[in-house]
ZAMARBA-79208 format. One record per atom (N, C-alpha, C): atom name; x, y, z; residue in three letters; residue number from 1. Coordinates in Angstrom, 3 decimals. Layout:
REM residues N
lumke,X,Y,Z,kefi,palo
CA,X,Y,Z,ALA,NUM
...
REM end
This chain:
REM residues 153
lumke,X,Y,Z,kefi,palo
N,24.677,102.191,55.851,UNK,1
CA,24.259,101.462,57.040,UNK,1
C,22.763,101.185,56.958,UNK,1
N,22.334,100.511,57.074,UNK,2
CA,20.969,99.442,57.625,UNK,2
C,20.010,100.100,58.204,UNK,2
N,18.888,100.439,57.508,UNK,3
CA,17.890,101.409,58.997,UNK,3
C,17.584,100.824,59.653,UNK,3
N,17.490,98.767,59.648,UNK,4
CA,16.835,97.849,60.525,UNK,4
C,18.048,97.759,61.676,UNK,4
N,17.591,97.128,62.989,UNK,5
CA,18.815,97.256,63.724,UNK,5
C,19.416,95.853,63.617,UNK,5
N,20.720,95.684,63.341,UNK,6
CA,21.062,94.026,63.946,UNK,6
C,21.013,93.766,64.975,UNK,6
N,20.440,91.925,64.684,UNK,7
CA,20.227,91.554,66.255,UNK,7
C,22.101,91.028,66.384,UNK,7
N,22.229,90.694,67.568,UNK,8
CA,23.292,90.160,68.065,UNK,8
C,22.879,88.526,68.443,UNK,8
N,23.489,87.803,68.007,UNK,9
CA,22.959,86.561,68.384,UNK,9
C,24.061,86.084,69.272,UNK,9
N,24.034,86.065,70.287,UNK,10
CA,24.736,85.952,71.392,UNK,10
C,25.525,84.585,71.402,UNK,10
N,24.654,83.859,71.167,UNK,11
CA,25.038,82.189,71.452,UNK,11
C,25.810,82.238,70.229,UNK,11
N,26.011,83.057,69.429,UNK,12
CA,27.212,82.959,67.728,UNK,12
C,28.200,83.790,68.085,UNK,12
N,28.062,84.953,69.045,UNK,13
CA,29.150,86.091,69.119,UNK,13
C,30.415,85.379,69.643,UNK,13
N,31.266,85.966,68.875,UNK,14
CA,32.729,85.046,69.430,UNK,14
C,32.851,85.761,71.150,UNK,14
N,33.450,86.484,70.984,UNK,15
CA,33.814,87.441,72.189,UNK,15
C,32.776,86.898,73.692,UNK,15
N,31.588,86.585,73.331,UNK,16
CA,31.133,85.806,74.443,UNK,16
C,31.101,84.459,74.114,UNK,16
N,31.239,83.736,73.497,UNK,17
CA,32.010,82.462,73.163,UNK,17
C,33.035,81.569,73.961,UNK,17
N,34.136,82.890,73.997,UNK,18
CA,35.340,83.061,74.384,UNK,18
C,35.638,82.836,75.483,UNK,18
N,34.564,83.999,75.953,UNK,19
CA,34.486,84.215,77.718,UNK,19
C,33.393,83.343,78.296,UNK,19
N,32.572,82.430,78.068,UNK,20
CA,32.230,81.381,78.212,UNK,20
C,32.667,80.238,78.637,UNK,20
N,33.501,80.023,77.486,UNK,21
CA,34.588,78.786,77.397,UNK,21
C,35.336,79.281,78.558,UNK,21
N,36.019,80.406,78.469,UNK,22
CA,37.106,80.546,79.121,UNK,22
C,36.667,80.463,80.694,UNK,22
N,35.492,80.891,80.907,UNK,23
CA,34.717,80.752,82.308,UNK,23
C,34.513,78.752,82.975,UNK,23
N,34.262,78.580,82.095,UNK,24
CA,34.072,77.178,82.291,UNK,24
C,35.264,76.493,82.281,UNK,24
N,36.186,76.922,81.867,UNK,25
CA,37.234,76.099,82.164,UNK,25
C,38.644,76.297,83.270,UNK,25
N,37.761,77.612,83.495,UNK,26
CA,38.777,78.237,84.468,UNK,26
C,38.134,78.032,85.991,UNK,26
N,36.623,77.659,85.738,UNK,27
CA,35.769,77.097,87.026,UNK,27
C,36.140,75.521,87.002,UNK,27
N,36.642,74.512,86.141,UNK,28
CA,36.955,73.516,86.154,UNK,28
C,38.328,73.015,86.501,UNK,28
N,39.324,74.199,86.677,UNK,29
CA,40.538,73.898,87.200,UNK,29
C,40.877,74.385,88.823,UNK,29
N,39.779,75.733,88.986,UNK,30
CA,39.588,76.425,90.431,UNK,30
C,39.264,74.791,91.028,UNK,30
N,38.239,73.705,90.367,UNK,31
CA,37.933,72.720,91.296,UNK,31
C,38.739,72.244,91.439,UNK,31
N,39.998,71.751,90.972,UNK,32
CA,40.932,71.028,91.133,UNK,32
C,42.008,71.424,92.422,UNK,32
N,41.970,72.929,92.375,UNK,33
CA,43.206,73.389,93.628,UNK,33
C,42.376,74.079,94.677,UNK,33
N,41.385,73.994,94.592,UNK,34
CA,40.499,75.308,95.333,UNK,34
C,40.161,74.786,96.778,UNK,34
N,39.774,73.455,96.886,UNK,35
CA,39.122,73.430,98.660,UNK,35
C,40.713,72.077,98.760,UNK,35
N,41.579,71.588,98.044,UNK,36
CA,43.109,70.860,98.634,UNK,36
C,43.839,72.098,99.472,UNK,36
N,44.209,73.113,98.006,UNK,37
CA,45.458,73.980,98.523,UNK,37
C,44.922,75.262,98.642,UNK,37
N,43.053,76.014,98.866,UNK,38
CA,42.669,76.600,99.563,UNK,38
C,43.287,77.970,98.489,UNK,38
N,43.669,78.130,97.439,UNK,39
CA,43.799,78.989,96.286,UNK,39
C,42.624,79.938,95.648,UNK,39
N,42.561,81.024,95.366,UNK,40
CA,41.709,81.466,94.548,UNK,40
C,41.985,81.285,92.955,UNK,40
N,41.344,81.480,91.871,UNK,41
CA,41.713,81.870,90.802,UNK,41
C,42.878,82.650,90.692,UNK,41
N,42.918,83.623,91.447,UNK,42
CA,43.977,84.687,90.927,UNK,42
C,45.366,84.455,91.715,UNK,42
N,45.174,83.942,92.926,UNK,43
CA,46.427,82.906,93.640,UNK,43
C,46.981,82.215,92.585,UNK,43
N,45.921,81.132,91.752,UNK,44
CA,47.030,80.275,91.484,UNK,44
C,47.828,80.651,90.113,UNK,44
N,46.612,81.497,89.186,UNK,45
CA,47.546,82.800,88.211,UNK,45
C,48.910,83.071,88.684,UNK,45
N,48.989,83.682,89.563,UNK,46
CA,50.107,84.433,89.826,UNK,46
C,50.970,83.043,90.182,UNK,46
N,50.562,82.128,91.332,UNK,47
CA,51.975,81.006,91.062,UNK,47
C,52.010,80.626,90.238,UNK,47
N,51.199,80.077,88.997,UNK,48
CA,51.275,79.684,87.792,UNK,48
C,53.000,80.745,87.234,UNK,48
N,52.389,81.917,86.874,UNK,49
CA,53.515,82.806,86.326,UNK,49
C,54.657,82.873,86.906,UNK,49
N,54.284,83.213,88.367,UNK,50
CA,56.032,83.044,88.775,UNK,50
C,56.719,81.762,89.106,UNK,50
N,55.808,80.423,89.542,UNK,51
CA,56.556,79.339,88.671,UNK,51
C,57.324,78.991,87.307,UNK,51
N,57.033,80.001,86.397,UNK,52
CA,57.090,79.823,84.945,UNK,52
C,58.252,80.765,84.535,UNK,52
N,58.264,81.855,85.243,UNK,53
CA,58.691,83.019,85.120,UNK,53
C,59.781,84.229,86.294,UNK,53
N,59.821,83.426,87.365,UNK,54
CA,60.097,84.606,88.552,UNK,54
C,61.784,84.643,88.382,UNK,54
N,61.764,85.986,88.867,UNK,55
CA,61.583,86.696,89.597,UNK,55
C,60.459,87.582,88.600,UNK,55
N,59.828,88.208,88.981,UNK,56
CA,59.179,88.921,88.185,UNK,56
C,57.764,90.244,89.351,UNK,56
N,58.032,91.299,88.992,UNK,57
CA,57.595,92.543,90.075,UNK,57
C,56.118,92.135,89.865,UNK,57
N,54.899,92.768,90.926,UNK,58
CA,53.837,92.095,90.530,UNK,58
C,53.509,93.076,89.668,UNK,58
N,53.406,94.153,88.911,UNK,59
CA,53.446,94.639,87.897,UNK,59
C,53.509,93.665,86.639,UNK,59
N,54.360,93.238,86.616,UNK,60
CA,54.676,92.382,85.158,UNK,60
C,54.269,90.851,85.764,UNK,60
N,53.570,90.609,86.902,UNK,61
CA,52.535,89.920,86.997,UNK,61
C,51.712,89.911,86.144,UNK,61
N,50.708,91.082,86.730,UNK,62
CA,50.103,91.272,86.200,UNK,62
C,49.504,91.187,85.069,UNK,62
N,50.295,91.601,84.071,UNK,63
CA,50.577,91.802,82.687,UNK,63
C,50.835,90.319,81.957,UNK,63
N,51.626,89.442,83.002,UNK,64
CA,51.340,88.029,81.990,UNK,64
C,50.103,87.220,81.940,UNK,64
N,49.392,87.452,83.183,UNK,65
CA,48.127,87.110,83.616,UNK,65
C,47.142,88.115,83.622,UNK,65
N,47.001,89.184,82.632,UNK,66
CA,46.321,90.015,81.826,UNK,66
C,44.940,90.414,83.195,UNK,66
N,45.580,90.981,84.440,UNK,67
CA,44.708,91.079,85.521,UNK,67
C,45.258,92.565,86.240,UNK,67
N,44.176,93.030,86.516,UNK,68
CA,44.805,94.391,87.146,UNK,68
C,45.043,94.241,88.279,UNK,68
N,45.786,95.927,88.785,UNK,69
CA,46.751,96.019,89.994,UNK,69
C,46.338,95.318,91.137,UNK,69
N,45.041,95.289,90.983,UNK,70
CA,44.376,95.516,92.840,UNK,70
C,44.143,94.138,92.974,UNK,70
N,43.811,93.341,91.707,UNK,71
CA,43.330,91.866,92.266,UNK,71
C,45.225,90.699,92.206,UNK,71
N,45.732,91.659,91.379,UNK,72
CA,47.015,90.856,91.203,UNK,72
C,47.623,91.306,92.847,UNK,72
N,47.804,92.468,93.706,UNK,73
CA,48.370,92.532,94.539,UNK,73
C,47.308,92.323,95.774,UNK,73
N,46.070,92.074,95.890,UNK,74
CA,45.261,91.147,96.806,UNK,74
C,46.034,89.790,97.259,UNK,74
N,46.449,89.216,95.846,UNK,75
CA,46.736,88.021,95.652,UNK,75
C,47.990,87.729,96.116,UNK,75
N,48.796,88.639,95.982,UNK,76
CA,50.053,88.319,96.301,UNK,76
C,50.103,88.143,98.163,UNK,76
N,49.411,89.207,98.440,UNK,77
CA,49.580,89.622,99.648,UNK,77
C,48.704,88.383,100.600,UNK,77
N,48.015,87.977,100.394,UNK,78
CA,47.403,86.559,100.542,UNK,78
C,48.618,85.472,100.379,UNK,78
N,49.218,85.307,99.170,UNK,79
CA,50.176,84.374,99.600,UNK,79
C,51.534,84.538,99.997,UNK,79
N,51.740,85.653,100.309,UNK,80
CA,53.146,86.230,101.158,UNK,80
C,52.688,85.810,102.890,UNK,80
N,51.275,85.963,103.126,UNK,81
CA,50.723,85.383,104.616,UNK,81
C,50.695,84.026,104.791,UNK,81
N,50.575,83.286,103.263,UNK,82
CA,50.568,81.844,104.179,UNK,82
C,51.983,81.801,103.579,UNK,82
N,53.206,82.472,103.352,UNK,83
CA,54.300,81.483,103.150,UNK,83
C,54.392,81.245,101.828,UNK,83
N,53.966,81.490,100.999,UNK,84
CA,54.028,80.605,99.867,UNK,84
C,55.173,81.742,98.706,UNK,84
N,54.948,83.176,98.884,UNK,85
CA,55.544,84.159,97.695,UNK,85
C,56.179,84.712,98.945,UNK,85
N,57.686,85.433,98.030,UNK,86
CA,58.485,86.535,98.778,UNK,86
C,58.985,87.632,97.788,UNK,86
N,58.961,88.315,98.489,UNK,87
CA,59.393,89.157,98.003,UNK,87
C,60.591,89.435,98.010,UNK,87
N,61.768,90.314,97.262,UNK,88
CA,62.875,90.276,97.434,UNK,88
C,63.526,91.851,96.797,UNK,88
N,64.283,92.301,97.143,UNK,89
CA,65.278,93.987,96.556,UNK,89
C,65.307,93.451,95.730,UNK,89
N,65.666,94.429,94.284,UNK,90
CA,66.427,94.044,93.052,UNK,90
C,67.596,95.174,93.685,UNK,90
N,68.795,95.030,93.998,UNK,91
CA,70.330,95.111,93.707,UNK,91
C,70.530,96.074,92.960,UNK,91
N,69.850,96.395,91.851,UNK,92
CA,70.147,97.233,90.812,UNK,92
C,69.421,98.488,91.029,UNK,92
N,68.151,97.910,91.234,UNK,93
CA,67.288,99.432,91.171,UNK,93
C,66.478,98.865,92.593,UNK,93
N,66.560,99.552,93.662,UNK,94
CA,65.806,98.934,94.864,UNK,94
C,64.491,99.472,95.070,UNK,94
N,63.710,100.219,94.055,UNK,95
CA,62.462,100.510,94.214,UNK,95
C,61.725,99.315,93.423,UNK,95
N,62.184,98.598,92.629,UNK,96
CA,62.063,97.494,92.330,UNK,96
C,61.860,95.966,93.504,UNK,96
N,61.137,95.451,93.399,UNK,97
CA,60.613,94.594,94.763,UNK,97
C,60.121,93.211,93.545,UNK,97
N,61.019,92.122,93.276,UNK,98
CA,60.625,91.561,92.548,UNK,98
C,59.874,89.762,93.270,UNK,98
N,59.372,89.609,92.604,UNK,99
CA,58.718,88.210,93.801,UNK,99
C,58.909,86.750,92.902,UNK,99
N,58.860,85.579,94.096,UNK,100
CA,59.045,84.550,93.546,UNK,100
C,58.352,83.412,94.991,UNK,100
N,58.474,82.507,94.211,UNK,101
CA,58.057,81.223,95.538,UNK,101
C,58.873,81.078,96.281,UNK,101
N,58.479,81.191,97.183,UNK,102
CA,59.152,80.292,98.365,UNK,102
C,59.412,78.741,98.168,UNK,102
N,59.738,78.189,99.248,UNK,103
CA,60.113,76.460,99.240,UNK,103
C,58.587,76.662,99.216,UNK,103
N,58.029,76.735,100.344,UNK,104
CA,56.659,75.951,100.440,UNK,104
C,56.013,76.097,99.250,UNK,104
N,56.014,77.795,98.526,UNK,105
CA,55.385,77.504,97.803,UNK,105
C,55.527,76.811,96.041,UNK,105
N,56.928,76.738,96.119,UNK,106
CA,57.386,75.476,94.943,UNK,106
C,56.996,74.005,95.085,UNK,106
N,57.181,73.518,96.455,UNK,107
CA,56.067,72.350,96.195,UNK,107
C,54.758,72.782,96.366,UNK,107
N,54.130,73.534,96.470,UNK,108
CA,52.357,73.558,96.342,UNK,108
C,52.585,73.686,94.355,UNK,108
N,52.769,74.631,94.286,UNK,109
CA,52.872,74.613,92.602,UNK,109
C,53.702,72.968,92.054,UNK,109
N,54.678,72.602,92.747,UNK,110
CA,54.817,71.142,91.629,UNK,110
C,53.658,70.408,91.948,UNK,110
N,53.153,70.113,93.190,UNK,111
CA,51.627,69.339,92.719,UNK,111
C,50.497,70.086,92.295,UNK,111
N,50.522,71.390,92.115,UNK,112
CA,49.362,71.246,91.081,UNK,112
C,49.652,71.242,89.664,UNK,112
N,50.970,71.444,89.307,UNK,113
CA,50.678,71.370,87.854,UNK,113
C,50.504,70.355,87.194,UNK,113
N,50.787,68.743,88.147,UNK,114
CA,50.059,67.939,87.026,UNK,114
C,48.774,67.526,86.737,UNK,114
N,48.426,68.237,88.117,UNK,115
CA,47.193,68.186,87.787,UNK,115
C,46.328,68.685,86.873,UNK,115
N,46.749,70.505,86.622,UNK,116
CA,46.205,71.136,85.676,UNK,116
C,46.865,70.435,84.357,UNK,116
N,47.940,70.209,84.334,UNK,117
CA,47.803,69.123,82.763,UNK,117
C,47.550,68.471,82.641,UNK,117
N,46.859,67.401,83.495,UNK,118
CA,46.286,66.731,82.999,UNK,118
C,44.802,66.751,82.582,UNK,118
N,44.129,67.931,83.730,UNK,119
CA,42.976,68.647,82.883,UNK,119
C,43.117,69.038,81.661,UNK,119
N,44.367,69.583,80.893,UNK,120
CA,44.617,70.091,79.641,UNK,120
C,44.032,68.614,79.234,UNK,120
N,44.952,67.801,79.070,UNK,121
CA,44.886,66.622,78.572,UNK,121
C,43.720,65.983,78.205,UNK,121
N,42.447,66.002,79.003,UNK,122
CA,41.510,65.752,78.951,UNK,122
C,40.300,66.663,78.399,UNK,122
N,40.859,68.108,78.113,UNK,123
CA,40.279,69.219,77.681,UNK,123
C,40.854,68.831,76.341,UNK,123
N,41.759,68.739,75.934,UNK,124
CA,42.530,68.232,74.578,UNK,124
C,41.750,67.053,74.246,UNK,124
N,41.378,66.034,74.539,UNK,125
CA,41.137,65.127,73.834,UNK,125
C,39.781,65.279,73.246,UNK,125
N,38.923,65.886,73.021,UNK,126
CA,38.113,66.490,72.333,UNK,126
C,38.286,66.687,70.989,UNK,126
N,39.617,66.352,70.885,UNK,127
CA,40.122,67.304,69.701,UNK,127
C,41.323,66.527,68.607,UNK,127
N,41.341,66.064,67.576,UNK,128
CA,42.411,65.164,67.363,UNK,128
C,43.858,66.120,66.893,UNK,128
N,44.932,65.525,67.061,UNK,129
CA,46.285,66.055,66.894,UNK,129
C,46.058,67.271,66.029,UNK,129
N,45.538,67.293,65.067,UNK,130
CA,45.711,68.249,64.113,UNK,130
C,44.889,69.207,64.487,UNK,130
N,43.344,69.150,64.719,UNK,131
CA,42.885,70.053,65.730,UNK,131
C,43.347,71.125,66.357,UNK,131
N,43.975,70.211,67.074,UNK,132
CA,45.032,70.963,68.628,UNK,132
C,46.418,71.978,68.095,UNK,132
N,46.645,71.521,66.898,UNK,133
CA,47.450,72.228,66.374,UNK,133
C,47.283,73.518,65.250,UNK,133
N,45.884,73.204,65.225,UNK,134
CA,45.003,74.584,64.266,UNK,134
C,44.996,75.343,65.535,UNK,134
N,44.115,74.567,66.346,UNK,135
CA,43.654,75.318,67.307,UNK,135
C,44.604,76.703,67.819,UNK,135
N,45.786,75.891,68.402,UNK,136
CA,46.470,76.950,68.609,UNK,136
C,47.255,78.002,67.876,UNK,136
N,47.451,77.746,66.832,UNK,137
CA,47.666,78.360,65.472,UNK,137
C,46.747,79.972,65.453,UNK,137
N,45.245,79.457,65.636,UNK,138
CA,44.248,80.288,65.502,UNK,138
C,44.235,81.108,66.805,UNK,138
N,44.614,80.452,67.894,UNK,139
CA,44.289,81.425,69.664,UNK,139
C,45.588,82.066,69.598,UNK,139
N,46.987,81.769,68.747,UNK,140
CA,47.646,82.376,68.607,UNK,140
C,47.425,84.169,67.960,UNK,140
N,46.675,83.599,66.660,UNK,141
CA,46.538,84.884,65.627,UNK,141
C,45.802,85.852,66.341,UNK,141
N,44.563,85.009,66.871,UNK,142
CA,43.381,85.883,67.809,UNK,142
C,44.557,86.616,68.946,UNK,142
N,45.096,85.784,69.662,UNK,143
CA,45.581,86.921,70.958,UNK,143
C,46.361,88.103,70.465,UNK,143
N,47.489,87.974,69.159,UNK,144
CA,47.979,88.908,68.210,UNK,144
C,46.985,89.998,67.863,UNK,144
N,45.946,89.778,67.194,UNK,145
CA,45.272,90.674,66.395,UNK,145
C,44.464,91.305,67.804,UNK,145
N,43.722,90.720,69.245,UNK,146
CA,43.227,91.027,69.875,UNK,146
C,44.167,92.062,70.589,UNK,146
N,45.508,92.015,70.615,UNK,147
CA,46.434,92.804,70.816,UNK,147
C,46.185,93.883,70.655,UNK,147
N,46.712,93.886,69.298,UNK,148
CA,46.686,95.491,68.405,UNK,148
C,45.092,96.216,67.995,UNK,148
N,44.006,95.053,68.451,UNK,149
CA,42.667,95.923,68.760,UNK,149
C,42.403,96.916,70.065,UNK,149
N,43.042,96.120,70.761,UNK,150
CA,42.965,96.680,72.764,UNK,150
C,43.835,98.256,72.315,UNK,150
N,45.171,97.640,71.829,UNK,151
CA,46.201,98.782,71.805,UNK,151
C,45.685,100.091,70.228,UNK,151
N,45.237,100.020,69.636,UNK,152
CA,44.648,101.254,68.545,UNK,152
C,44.519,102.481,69.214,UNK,152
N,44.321,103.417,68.417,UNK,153
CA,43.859,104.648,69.146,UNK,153
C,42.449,104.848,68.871,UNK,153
REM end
């Protein structure tokens, strides 16, 4: 090892790179649903997923939208008040409480998602076909390998 110290050059470090990008683009879609349908970030996470996904406990919310307990069940509980998520027994195991949209809140989620794709769309075009297809190739490998870094002992 080096007796000099390394610098960190911040503006090169991936990991804040990442979370950069990922900040900026996650402040560029909050504009899109945020003062129409009155959503936080983590509101529209969670309809995002259980549009995509429900029934699903907010536990394994959570977990698809890589957000802990307290801000994933803030969130829920916010949109169980205006109407939008319910909750429901699972039949099988009733300590189980699994959630999904409501009517109201299946149309609030069908109009925003074209909207957020079409932000994709325009976040994509930056980038030509093949690009877009490295690209994800590579955010694929990264979320894999970032996986089994989080999970190591």
């Amino acid at each position: 090892m080096s007796t000099e110290a390394q610098a960190l050059e911040l503006e090169n470090f991936l990991p804040y790179r990442l979370s950069v990008l990922a900040q900026l683009v996650s402040e560029s879609l909050h504009d899109l649903y945020a003062e129409p349908f009155g959503l936080s970030v983590t509101q529209w996470r969670v309809m995002a997923a259980l549009g995509r996904f429900a029934p699903l406990t907010a536990t394994d919310v959570g977990a698809r939208i890589v957000m802990d307990k307290v801000a994933v069940s803030r969130a829920v509980a916010g949109l169980m008040r205006r109407g939008l998520v319910e909750r429901a027994t699972d039949r099988e195991d009733r300590r189980r409480e699994p959630l999904r949209l409501t009517a109201k809140g299946r149309t609030m989620h069908a109009e925003i998602v074209p909207l957020a794709l079409e932000y994709e769309a325009e976040l994509y075009a930056a980038l030509s076909a093949e690009e877009r297809r490295t690209l994800n190739g590579l955010c694929d490998r990264l979320f894999s390998h970032a996986k089994l870094l989080r999970n190591r002992p």
